[in-house]
Each structure stands twice: as structure tokens, then as C-alpha cells.
N, C-alpha and C positions, 0 to 999 in steps of 0.2 A: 256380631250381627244377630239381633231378632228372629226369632221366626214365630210369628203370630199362635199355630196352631201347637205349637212345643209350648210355649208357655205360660207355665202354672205356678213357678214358685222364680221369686229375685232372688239370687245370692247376695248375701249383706257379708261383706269381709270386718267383720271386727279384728279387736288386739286379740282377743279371747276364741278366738276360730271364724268363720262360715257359717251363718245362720241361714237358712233356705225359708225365707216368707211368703207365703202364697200370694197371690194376686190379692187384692182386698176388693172389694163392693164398691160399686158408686158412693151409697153412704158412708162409707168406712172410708173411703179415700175426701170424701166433703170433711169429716169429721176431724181426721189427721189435720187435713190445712188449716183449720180453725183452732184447732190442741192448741193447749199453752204446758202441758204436763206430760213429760216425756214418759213417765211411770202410766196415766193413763194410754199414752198414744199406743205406747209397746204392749200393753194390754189388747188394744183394739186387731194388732198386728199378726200376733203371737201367743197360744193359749200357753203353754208350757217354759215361758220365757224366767229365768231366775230371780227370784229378788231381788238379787245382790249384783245383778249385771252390773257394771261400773258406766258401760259407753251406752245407755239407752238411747240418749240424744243422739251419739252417731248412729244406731243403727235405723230411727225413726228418719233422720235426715236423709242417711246414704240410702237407704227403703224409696225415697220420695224422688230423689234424684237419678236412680234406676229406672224408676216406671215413667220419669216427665222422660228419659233416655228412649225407652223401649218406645213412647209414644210417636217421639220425634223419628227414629228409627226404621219404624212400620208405615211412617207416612198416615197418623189417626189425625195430623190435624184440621180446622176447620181453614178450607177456601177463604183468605180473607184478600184487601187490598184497601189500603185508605181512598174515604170518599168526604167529599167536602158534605157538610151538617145539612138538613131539608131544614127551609124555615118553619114548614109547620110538622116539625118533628114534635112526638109527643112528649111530654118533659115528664114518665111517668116508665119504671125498667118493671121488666115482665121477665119474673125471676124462673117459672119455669119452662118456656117455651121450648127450649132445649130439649127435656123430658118430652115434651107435646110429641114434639117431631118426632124425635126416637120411638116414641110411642104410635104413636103414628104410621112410621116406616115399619116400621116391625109387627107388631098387631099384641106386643106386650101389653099388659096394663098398666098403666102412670105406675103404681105400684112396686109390678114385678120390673120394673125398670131401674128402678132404687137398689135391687138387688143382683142384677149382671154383673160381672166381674166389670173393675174400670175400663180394661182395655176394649172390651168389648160394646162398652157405653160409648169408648169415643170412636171407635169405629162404626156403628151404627146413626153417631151424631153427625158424622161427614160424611156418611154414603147419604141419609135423608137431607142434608143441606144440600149437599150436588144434587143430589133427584128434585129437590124442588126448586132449587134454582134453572136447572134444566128445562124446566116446562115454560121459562116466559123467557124472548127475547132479550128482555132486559135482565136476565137472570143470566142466561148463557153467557152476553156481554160481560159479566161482573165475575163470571167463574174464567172466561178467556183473558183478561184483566189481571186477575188473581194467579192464574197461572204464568203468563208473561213474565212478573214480576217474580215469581221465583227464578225462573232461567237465568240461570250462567254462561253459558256458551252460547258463540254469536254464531250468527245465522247463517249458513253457507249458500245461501240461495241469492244473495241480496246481490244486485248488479249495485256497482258504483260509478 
């Protein structure tokens, strides 16, 4: 199990030992998922990483699937729940609103937001989505929705 405020670095189990990788940046973690070059990505990861590493791709992979773990783990992700399309939804994606918010909620600069550690980006991105959806009726509705739909266990209160 996670604990948010312990950590700083993924342990990455290679054939070749334990590598301990720090948390990466928001940028750094955008950048990874777009990588096509495991020599660049372990670059972006790891300053002192060997040339000759054999498994770069496993450690850049098992690196990505620790921190989507840790995310999943600490409970960073965004309140969601499927909703049927608005007709006059805009046909036009607003690539950083994300940043706005976080920027927003926090009083960083669009900026220095690029450069928080990820976990801390996506934690800051679901505390300002609950805060804003909190302030409007129909916002509460969609995070009580959102919520619902995660639960497991049935309800002990329900007469039948």
C-alpha cells in the first residue's frame, strides 16, 4: 500500500537489481506516454542510468505502471460517471483546463504546475474538480452519481 506523503522514489525490479526512480514532473510523466525511445524515456527518468542496461523498456514500462498503481492506490483519480452527450456540446477539446483548475485551486502558476511531482498534480486535479463541482447543485448531483457508482457493498439500511 501507498502512502502519499513517504513517497519519492518507485522501485523498478529489473533482471539486473532494483532501481529506485523518483517520482517524475507532470511534464516528464506527459512526455513518457508519448516516448516512442526507451533510451530517451530512461533518460528523462534516471540521470545515472547505464548505457548498456538491456531491459530499459521494462523499467520505463514497470516505472509507468507503479505510478498509474500508486494513483489508483491513494485514490488521485478524477470523480467520473457516464453521462449521455448535450446537443449543443461544443465540438472543440480544451487541452489545458485541467492545469487551469489545478492552477486555480492552488494559486501555482499554469507554469509551476508543469513542474509538481505527478502524484501531486493528480491529486490537486481531483481535490479542485470536487471543489468545483461542490459549489453547484447539479455538480454535487454528478460527484453523488460518481460516487454511487463506485460502491460495492449493498446498503444495510434498505427496508424491502
Amino acid at each position: 500500500m501507498f502512502k502519499f506523503t513517504d513517497l519519492q522514489y518507485i522501485p523498478v525490479n529489473l533482471a539486473s537489481g532494483v532501481i529506485n526512480v523518483p517520482i517524475c514532473s507532470k511534464t516528464v510523466w506527459e512526455q513518457l506516454c508519448t516516448c516512442k525511445s526507451a533510451d530517451i524515456a530512461c533518460g528523462m527518468l534516471v540521470n545515472d542510468i547505464p548505457q548498456n542496461l538491456p531491459d530499459k523498456l521494462v523499467l520505463v514500462q514497470s516505472y509507468k505502471e507503479s505510478l498509474l498503481k500508486a494513483k489508483e492506490e491513494l485514490q488521485l483519480e478524477v470523480p467520473s460517471y457516464p453521462m449521455k452527450a448535450e446537443k449543443d456540446e461544443i465540438k472543440y477539446s480544451i487541452y489545458t483546463y485541467a492545469d487551469k483548475m489545478v492552477r486555480d485551486y492552488s494559486g501555482l502558476s499554469i507554469y509551476e504546475v508543469d513542474n509538481i511531482s505527478i502524484l501531486e498534480y493528480w491529486l490537486l486535479l481531483r481535490d479542485a474538480f470536487i471543489y468545483k463541482l461542490a459549489q453547484t447543485k447539479d455538480g454535487r448531483e454528478y460527484l453523488n452519481n460518481a460516487y454511487r457508482l463506485t460502491q460495492t457493498d449493498a446498503d444495510e439500511d434498505i427496508d424491502l
